[in-house]
C-alpha positions in Angstrom: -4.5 -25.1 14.1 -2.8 -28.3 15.1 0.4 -28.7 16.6 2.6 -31.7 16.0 5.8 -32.7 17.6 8.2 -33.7 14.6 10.7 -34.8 17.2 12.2 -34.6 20.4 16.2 -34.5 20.6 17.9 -34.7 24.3 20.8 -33.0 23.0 22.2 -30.0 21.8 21.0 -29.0 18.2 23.0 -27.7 15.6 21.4 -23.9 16.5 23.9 -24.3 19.6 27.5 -23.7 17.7 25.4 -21.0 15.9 24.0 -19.3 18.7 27.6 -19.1 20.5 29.3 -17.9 17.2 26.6 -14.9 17.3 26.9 -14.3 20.9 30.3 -15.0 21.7 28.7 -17.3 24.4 30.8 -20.6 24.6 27.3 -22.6 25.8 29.1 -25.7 25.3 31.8 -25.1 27.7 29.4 -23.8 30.2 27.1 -26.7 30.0 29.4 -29.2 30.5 31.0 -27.4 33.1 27.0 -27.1 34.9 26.9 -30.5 34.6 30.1 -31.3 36.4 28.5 -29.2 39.5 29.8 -26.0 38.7 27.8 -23.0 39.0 27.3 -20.0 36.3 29.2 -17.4 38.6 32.1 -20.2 38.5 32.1 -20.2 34.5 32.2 -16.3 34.9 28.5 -15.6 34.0 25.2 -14.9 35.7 22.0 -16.0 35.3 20.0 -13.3 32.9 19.3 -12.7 29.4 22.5 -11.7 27.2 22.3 -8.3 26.1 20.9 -7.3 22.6 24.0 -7.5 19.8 23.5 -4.6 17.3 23.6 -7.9 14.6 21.1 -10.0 12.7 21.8 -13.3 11.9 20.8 -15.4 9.2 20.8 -19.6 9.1 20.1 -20.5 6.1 20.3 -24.5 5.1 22.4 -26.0 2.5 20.7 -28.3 0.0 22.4 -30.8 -2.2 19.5 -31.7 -4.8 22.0 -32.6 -7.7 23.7 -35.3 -5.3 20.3 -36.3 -3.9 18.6 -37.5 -7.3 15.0 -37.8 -7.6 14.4 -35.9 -4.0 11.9 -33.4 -4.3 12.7 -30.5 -3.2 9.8 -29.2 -0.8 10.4 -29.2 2.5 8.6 -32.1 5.1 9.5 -33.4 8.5 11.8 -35.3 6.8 15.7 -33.3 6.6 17.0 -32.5 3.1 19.4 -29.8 3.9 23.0 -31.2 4.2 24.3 -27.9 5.9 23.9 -24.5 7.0 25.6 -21.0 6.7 25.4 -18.1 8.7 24.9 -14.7 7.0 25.3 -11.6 9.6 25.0 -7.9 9.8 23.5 -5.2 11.2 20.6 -5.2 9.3 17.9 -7.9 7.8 18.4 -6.8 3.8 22.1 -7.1 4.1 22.5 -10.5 6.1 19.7 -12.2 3.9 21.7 -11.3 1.0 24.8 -13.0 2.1 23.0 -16.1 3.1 21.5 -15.9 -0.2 25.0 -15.4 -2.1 26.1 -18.5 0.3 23.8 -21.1 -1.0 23.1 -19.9 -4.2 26.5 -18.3 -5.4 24.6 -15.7 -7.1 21.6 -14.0 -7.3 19.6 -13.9 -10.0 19.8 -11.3 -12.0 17.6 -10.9 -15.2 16.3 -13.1 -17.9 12.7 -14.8 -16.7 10.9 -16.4 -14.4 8.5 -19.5 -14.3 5.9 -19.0 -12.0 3.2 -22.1 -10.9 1.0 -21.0 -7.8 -1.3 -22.9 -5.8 -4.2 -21.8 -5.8 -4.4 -20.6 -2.5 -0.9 -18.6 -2.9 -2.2 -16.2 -5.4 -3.4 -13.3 -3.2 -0.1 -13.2 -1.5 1.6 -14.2 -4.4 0.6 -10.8 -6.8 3.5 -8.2 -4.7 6.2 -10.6 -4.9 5.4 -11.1 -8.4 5.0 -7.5 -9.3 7.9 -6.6 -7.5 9.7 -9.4 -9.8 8.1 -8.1 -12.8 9.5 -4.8 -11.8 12.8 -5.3 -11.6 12.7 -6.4 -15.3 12.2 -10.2 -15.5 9.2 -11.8 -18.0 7.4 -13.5 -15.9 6.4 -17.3 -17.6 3.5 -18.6 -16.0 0.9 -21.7 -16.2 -2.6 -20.8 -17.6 -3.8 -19.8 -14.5 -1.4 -18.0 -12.7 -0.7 -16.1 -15.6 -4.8 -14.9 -15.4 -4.4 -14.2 -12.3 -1.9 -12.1 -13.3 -3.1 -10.3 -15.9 -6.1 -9.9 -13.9 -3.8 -7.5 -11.5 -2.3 -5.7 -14.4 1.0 -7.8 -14.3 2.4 -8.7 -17.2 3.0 -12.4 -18.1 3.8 -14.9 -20.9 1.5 -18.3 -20.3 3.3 -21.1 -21.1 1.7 -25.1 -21.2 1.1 -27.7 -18.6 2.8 -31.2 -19.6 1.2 -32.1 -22.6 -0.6 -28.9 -24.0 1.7 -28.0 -26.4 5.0 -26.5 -26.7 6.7 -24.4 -25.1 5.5 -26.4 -22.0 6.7 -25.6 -18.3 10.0 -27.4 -18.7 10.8 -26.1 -21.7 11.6 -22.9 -20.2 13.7 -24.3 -17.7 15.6 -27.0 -20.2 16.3 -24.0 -23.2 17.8 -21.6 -20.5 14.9 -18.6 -20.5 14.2 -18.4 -17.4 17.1 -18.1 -13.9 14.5 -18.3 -10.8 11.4 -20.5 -10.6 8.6 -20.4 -7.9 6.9 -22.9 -7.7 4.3 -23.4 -4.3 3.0 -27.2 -4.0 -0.9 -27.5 -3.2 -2.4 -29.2 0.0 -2.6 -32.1 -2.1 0.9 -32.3 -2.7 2.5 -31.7 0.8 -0.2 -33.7 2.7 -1.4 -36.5 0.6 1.0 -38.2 -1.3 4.4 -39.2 -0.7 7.2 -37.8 -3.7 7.9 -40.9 -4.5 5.7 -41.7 -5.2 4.6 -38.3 -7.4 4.7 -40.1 -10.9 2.7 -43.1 -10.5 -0.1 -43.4 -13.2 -2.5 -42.5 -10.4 -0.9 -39.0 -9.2 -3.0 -36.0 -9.6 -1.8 -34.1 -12.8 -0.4 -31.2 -10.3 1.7 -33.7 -8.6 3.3 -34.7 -11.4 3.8 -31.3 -13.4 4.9 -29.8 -9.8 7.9 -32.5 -9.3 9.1 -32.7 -12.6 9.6 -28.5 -12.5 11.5 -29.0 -8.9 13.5 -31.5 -10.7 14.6 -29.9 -13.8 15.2 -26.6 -11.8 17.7 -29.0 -9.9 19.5 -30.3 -12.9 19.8 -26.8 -14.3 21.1 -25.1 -11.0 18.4 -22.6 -11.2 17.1 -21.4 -7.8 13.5 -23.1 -6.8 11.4 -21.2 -4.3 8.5 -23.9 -2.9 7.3 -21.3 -0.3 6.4 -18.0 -0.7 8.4 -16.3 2.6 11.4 -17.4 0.9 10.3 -16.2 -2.5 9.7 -12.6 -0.8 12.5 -12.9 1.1 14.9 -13.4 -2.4 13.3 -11.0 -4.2 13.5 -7.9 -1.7 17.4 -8.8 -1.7 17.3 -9.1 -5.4 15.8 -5.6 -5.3 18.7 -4.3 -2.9 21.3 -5.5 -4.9 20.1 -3.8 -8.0 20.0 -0.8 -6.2 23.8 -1.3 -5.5 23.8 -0.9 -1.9 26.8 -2.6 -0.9 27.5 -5.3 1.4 30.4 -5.2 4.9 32.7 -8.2 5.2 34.3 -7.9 8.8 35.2 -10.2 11.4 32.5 -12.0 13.5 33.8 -9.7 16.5 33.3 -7.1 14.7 29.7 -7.3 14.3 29.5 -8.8 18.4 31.1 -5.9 20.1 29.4 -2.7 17.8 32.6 -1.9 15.8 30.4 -1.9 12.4 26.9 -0.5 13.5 29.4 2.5 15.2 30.7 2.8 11.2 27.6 3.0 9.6 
């Protein structure tokens, strides 16, 4: 594979308040103090690695689509997240969850889901969506993920492309059906075309359908998964929370110095 440099920043990122908050590390404080010529034994510190927190911490970004009209969704080089939140606790499940209940304000919980896969997604696509198909939703797909679907014995309701008939892919989203959508752009979409530029009268058909599902999933506050790691990742905590395995809230300390992996 290729490797490109989106950009280089000679300055501290935003990962730097979140790093100290995890940590307890004031790396702010001790940089400028470095920089003023003193040493890390002076900051009371050594040089080494700082030992392993019994924590796991989750940044998750912040997306303002409603405010941001007509910005597509799917993630480029370009930044659409307007902030972050930090979900943390001793395990992966549990601080995904609240990172999830931070951006979100709720999971989804039932109802349907409208699924549109790239072709290339499908293979790793089938678990998530028969883990979803599991936990009780109707799945609402286009005419071919829905084959594929079927194909692997999961059960799913096709639904139309934009003009082939009713109900169409919006539909589902617009009448209230459905309270998650995945929807993974193709190569065409993320390295060809520019969004917007998506509905010019030249714009493949799968740009066009692709956007307009982003967008509508935007106006209805419905959470819109473009990548399949993050589709996984909200359907495994989905899964925990329905099987009622409750969350900790305790101080940040807390969670640094062992107090709430010692109570578990």
């Amino acid at each position: 594979g290729r490797v490109h440099v989106i950009e280089v920043n000679p300055r501290a990122s935003r990962t730097v308040p979140f790093l100290s908050k995890v940590t307890g590390v004031p790396m702010v404080e001790i940089a400028v103090r470095v920089m003023l010529g003193e040493g890390l034994v002076d900051c009371g510190w050594q040089a080494g690695v700082v030992p392993e927190r019994p924590l796991v911490a989750v940044k998750a970004p912040v997306f303002s689509m409603l405010k941001l009209t007509a910005v597509d969704s799917v993630l480029s080089p370009e930044m659409k997240s307007t902030g972050e939140v930090m979900g943390i606790d001793v395990d992966l499940g549990a601080a995904l969850e609240k990172s999830f209940l931070a951006t979100l304000g709720a999971l989804p919980t039932g109802g349907g889901a409208l699924c549109s896969i790239a072709d290339a997604d499908k293979p790793e696509a089938l678990p998530v969506l028969a883990q979803l198909s599991r936990l009780g939703f109707t799945i609402y797909a286009t005419e071919g993920t829905a084959a594929t679907l079927r194909d692997a014995g999961i059960s799913a309701v096709a639904v139309g492309k934009l003009g082939n008939g009713r109900p169409n892919v919006i539909d589902v989203i617009e009448d209230g059906r459905v309270s998650l959508v995945i929807n993974t752009p193709s190569n065409i979409e993320t390295d060809e075309l520019r969004f917007d530029t998506a509905l010019a009268g030249d714009a493949p058909r799968s740009v066009k359908d692709g956007y307009l599902i982003r967008l509508a999933a935007a106006r209805r506050r419905i959470p819109c998964c473009t990548w399949l790691d993050t589709a996984a990742a909200l359907v495994n905590v989905m899964s925990r929370h329905r099987a009622g395995e409750q969350l900790t809230v305790a101080p940040v300390r807390s969670y640094r110095d062992g107090t709430v992996a010692a109570e578990r």
